[in-house]
C-alpha positions, 0 to 999 in steps of 0.5 A: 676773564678766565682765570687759571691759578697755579700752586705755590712753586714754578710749572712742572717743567721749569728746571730750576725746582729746588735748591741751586746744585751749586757744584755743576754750576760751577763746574760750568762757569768757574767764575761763580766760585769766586761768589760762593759763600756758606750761609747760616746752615753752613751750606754753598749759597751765593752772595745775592746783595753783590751785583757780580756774584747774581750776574755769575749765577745767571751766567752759570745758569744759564750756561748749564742749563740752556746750553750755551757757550757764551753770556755777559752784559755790560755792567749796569744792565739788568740781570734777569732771575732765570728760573722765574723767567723760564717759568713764563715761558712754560706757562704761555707755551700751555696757549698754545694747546698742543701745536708745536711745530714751526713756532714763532714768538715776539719777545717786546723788549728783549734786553741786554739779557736776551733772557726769553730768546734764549730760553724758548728757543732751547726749551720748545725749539721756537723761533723768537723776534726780539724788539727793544727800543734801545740801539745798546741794548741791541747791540749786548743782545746781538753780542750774545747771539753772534758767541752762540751758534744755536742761537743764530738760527732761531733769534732776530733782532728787530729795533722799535724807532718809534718808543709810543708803538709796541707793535707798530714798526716791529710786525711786518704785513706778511709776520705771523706770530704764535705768541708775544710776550713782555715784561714790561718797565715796573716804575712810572719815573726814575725817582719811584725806580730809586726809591724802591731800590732805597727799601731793597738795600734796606731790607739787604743790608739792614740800613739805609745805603748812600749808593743807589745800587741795584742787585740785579742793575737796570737801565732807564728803558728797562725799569721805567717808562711814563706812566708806568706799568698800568699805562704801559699795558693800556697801550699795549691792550689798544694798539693790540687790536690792529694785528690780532689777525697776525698774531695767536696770544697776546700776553704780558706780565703783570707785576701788580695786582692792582693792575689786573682791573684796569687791564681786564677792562681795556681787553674787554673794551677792544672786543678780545675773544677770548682773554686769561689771567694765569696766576704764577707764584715763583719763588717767594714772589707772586706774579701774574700772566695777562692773555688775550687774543682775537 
């Protein structure tokens, strides 16, 4: 399997290099002020342990950038860090090797947050299917396309009834799609999603906190599913083969590394030919793209 490692820092076409101008943010989505504190240095920063204050920064985000009227989700629903997000999308946008017209992306679990819909569609003008299992999550998903005109052009939504199929349900006989992409639940159980939650505000907050309480939320669907990522992506490798004539990519996020081996052996197993792993390091976390298609 091929693979592409890029320098420490997001693609060159991500928006979001460097320090956040929190000034035009705020201009843009006033809310924000209201989270702005000064850090060690003395500079504007945003108050990144409160739930609220990283909701408004993704609010004010992505309004300034991506141009858009409107943005919320219920309380409790994750909240997407944008400028990693935004730098999937422009990497997978590099499969594509020069077409540009007429394109058509599957997002498989879109969210609340409508992140990667919103994104690709501003960024390369592509057409994206959203898919989600979840009828509430839809619903936030349709909210934010219904108070967004450029949105209602190019985003649909599509609900999966059954939750063992990926595309199954969601690809009609006559779809073709350029690209699909997830970013797939992390945990295998809701007691690993709190546990690593516990660690986070310990690191946040320098002790242990009695609330469990995410900095960016996050409901079941979004961060755990039976047998975790590595099962998950099995699956997703396997049911793959059905619809590899109506689709271009295939491609993921792999959060763990120690993944990569298992993947890698599944996409070898259905006979994909041809198949990639693009190394991706945005801020301070590495992460990783599996691509494949037949």
């Amino acid at each position: 399997m091929a693979q592409i490692k890029n320098k420490s820092g997001f693609h060159s076409n991500n928006r979001h290099q460097g320090k956040y101008d929190i000034i035009a943010l705020v201009k843009s989505y006033p809310e924000l002020e209201r989270y702005i504190i000064e850090n060690k240095v003395g500079e504007k920063s945003v108050k990144f342990s409160d739930p609220k204050a990283v909701k408004a920064l993704n609010a004010a985000l992505l309004i300034h950038y991506y141009d858009l009227d409107y943005w919320d989700i219920p309380e409790g629903f994750l909240c997407p860090a944008v400028p990693g997000r935004a730098d999937y999308i422009h990497h997978i946008a590099e499969l594509l090797e020069g077409k540009t017209v007429d394109i058509k992306l599957l997002d498989i679990g879109t969210g609340a947050n409508l992140i990667y819909p919103i994104i690709a569609s501003h960024e390369y003008g592509w057409s994206v299917v959203g898919t989600d299992i979840d009828q509430e999550v839809l619903n936030s998903a349709k909210n934010i396309i219904n108070n967004n005109k450029r949105l209602q052009t190019k985003v649909d939504l599509r609900r999966q009834p059954n939750k063992e199929d990926i595309f199954h349900g969601i690809i009609d006989t006559k779809d073709y799609f350029d690209l699909t992409m997830c970013n797939p639940p992390f945990y295998q159980s809701a007691e690993e999603a709190v546990k690593n939650n516990e660690r986070k505000n310990k690191n946040l907050h320098g002790n242990k906190s009695n609330k469990v309480k995410r900095n960016f939320a996050g409901q079941a669907t979004e961060l755990w599913t039976e047998g975790g990522e590595k099962q998950f992506l099995k699956d997703m490798v396997y049911q793959s083969q059905k619809y590899g004539s109506q689709v271009g990519w295939f491609t993921t996020l792999v959060s763990r590394e120690a993944h990569i081996p298992a993947i890698s052996k599944s996409i070898e197993s259905v006979k994909a030919k041809r198949a990639k792993i693009i190394e991706m390091g945005t801020s301070n976390k590495a992460s990783r793209i599996v691509a494949w298609k037949f």
